[in-house]
Residue frames as qw, qx, qy, qz and C-alpha x, y, z in Angstrom:
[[0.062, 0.674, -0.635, -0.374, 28.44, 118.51, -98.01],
 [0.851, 0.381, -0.085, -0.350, 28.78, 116.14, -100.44],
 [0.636, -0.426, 0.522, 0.376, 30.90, 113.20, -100.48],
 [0.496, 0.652, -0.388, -0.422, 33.11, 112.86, -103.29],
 [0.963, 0.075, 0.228, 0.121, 34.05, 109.48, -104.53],
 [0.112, 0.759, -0.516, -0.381, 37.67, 109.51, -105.36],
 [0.921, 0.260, 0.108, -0.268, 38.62, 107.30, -108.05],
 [0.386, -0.652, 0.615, 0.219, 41.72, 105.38, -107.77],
 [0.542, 0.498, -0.569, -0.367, 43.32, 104.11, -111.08],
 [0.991, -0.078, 0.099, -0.035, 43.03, 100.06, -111.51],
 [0.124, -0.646, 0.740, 0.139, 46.31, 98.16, -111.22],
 [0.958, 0.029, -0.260, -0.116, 46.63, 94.93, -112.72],
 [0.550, -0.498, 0.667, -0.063, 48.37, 92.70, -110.34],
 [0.446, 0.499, -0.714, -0.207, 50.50, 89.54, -111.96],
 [0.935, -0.006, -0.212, -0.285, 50.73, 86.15, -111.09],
 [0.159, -0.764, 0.624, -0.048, 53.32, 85.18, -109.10],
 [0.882, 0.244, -0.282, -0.286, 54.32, 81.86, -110.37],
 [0.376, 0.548, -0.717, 0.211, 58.03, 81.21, -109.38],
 [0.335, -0.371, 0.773, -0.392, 57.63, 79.26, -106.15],
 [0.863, 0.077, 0.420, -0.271, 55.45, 76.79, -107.90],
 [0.634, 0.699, -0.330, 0.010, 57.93, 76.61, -110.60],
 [0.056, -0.613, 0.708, -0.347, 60.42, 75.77, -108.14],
 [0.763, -0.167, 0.439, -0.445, 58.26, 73.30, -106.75],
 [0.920, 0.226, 0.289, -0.137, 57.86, 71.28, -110.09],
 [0.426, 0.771, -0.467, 0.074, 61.14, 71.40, -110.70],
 [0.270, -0.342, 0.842, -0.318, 62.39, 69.45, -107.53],
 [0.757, 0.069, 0.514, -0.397, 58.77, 67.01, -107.71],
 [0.805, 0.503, -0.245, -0.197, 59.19, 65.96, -111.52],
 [0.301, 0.448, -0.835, 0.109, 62.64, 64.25, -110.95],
 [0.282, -0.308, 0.809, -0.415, 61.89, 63.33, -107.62],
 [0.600, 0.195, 0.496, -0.596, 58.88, 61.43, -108.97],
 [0.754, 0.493, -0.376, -0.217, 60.38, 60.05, -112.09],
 [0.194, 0.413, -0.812, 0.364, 63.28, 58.41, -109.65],
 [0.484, -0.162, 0.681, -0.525, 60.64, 57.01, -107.76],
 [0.793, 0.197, 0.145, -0.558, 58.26, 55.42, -110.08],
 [0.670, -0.045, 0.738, 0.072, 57.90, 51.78, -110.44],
 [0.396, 0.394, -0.554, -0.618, 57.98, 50.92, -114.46],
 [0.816, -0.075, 0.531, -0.216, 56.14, 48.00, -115.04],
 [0.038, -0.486, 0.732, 0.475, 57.81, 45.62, -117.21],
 [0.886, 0.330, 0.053, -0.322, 56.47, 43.40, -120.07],
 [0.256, -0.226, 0.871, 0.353, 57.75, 40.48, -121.76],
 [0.685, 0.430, -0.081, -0.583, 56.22, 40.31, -124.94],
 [0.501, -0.166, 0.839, 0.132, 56.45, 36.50, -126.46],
 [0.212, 0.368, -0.693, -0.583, 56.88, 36.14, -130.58],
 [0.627, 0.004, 0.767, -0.139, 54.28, 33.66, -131.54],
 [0.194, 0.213, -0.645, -0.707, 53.72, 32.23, -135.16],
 [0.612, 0.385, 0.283, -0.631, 50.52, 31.64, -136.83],
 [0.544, 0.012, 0.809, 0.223, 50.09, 29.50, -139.60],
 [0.053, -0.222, 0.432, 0.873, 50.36, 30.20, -142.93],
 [0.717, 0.228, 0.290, -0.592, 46.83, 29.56, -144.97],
 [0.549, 0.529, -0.610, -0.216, 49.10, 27.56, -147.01],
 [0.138, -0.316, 0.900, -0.267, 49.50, 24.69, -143.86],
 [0.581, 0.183, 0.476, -0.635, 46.06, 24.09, -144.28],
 [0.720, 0.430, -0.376, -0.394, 46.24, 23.16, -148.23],
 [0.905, -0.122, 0.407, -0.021, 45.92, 19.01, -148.29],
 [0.771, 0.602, -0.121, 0.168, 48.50, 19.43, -151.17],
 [0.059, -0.887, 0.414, -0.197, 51.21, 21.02, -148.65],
 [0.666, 0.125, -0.674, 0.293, 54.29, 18.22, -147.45],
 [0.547, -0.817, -0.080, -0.164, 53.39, 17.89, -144.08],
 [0.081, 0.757, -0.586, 0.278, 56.95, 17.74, -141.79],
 [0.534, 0.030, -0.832, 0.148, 58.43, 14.04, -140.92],
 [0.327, -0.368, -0.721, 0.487, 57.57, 15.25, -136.74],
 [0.150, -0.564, -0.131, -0.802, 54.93, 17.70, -135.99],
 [0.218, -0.203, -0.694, 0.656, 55.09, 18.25, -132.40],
 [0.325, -0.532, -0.416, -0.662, 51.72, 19.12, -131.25],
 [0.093, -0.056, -0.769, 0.630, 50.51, 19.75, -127.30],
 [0.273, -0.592, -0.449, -0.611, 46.69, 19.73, -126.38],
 [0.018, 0.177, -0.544, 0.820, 45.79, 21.30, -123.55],
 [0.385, -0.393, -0.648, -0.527, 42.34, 19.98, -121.80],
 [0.567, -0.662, -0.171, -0.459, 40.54, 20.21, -118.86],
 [0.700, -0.623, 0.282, -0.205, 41.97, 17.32, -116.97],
 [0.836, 0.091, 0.454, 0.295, 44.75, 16.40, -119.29],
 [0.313, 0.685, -0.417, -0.509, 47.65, 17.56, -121.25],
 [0.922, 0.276, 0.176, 0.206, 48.52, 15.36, -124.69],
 [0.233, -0.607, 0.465, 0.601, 51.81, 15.33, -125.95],
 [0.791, 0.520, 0.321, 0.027, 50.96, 14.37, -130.22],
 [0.225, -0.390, 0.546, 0.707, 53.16, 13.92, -132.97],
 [0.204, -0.011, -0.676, -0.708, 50.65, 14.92, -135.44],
 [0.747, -0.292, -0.359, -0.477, 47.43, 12.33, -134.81],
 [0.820, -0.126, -0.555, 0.063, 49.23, 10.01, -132.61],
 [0.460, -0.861, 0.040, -0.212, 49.51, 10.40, -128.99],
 [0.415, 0.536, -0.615, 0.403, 53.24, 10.48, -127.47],
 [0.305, -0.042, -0.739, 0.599, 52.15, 11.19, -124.04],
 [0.233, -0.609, -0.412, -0.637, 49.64, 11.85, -121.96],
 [0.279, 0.246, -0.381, 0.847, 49.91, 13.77, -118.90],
 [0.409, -0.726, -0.549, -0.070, 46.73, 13.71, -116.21],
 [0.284, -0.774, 0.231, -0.517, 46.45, 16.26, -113.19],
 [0.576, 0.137, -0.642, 0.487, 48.58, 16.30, -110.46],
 [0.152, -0.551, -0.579, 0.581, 46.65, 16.97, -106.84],
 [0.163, 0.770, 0.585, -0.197, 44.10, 19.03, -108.84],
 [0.126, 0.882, -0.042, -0.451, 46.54, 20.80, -110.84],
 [0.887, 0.441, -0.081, 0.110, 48.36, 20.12, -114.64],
 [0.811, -0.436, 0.191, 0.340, 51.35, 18.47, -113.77],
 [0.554, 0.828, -0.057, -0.061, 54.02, 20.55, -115.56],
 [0.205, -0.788, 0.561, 0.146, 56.91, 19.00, -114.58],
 [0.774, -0.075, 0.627, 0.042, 56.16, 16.09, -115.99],
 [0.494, 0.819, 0.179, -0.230, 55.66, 18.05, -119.04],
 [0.050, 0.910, -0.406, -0.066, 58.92, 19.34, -119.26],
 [0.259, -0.433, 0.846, 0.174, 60.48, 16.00, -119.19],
 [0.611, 0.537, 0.545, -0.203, 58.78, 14.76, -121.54],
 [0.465, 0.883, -0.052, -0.049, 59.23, 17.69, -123.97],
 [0.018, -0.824, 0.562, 0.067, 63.18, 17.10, -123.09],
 [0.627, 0.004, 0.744, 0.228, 63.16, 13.35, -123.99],
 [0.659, 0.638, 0.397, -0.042, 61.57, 14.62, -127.03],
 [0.129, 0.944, -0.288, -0.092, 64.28, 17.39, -127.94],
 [0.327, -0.538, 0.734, 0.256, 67.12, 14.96, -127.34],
 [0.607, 0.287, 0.738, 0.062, 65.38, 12.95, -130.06],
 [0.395, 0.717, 0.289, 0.496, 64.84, 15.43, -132.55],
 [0.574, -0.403, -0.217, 0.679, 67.51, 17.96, -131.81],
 [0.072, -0.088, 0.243, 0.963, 66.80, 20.34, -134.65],
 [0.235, -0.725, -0.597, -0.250, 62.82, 20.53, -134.31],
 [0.139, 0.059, -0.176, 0.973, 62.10, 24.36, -132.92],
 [0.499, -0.278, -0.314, -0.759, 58.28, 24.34, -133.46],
 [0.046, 0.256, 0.782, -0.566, 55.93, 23.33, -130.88],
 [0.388, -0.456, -0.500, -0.626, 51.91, 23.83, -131.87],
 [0.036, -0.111, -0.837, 0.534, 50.03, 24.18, -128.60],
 [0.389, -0.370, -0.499, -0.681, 46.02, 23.88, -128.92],
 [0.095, 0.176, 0.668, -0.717, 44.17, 24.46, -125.69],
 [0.082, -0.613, -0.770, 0.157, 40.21, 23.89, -124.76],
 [0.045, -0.709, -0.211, -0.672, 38.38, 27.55, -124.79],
 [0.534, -0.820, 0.113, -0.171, 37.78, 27.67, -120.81],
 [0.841, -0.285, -0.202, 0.412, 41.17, 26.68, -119.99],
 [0.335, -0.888, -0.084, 0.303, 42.40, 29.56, -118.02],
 [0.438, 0.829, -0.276, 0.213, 45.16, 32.26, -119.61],
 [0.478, -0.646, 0.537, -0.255, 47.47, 31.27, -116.71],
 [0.793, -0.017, 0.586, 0.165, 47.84, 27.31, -117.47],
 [0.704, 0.687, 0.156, 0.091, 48.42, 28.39, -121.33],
 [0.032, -0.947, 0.293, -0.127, 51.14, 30.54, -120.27],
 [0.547, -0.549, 0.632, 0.016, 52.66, 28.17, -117.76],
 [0.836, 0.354, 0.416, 0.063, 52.37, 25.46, -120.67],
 [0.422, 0.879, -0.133, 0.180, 54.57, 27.95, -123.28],
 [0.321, -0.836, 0.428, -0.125, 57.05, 28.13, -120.37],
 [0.614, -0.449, 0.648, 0.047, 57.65, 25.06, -120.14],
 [0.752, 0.539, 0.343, 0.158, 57.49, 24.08, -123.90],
 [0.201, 0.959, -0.197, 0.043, 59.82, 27.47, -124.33],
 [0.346, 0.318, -0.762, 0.445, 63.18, 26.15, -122.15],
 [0.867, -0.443, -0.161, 0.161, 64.56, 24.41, -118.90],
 [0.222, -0.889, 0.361, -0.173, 67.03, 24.97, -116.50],
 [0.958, -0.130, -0.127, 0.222, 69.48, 22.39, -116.24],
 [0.410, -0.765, 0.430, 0.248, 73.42, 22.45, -114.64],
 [0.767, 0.541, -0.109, 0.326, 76.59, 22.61, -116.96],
 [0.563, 0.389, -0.355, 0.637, 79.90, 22.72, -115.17],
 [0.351, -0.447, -0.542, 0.619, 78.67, 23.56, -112.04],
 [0.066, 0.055, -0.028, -0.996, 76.57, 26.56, -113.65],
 [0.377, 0.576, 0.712, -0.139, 72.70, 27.12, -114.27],
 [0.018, -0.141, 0.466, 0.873, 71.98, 27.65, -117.81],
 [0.621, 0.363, 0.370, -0.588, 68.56, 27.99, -119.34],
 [0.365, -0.060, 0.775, 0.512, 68.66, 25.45, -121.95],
 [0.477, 0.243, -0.060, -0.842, 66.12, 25.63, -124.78],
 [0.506, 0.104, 0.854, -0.051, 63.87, 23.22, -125.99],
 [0.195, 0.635, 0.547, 0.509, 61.11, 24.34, -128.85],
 [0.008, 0.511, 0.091, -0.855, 60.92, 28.62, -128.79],
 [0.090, 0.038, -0.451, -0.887, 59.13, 28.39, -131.79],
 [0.139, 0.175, 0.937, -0.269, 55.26, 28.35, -130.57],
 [0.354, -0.241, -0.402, -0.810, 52.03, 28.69, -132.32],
 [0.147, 0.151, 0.806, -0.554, 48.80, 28.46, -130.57],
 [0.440, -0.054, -0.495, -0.747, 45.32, 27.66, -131.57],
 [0.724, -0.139, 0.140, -0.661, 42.04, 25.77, -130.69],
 [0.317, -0.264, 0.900, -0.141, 41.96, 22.29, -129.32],
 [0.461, -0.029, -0.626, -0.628, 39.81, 20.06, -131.61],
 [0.733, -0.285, 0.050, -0.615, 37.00, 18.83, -130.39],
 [0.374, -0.216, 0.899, -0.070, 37.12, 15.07, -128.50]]
């Protein structure tokens, strides 16, 4: 006898989906409530017009200027040097900075600019910390700590050569 081959009709079978659906329903919150956001602080800086450069422009009575160098910051109003500011145990001494920049502010109370011109290798880290402290201080008012300001308007560019 002969076998016969019986031929049972195909079924398509479905996807069962719901229990992972279920899943990424609970995991998406649960995993938006966890996650860390990292925050920025983005800092406004102003460039100079191509007009600052023209030898016709009025230059401004105080042009507060800060170079940033290896082993030395200057403080310059314009060409002339205000202050200068060596390392402190092998690192730039920014507190000295900051007072400094706050004798200068109580002197010219309505100056906002600040130029800061830094060396090419001098690290992105000291440039920063240098803004900070050119940006505000902390000082006490009535038994509170307020963040005072000092120059928040800062441009940045290349240190001229020595």
């Amino acid at each position: 006898m002969r076998r016969r081959r019986i031929r049972r009709p195909k079924t398509t079978t479905e996807l069962n989906i719901t229990a992972f659906m279920n899943l990424m329903v609970v995991l998406v919150p649960f995993l938006l409530m966890t996650a860390v956001f990292s925050h920025m602080t983005i800092l406004e800086l102003n460039l100079p017009s191509p007009e600052a450069g023209s030898a016709n422009s009025k230059k401004p009575a105080f042009d507060l200027k800060m170079v940033i160098r290896k082993n030395v910051i200057t403080v310059l109003n314009g060409r002339s040097v205000i202050k200068k500011i060596p390392k402190y145990k092998g690192q730039h001494n920014f507190n000295s900075l900051g007072q400094v920049l706050k004798q200068i502010k109580a002197k010219y109370e309505n100056k906002q600019a600040i130029t800061i011109l830094s060396e090419p290798d001098i690290p992105y880290e000291i440039l920063v910390q240098a803004m900070d402290a050119s940006r505000s201080f902390f000082a006490f008012q009535k038994g509170n700590i307020i963040e005072a300001e000092l120059f928040p308007e800062i441009s940045i560019g290349d240190a001229p050569r020595k």
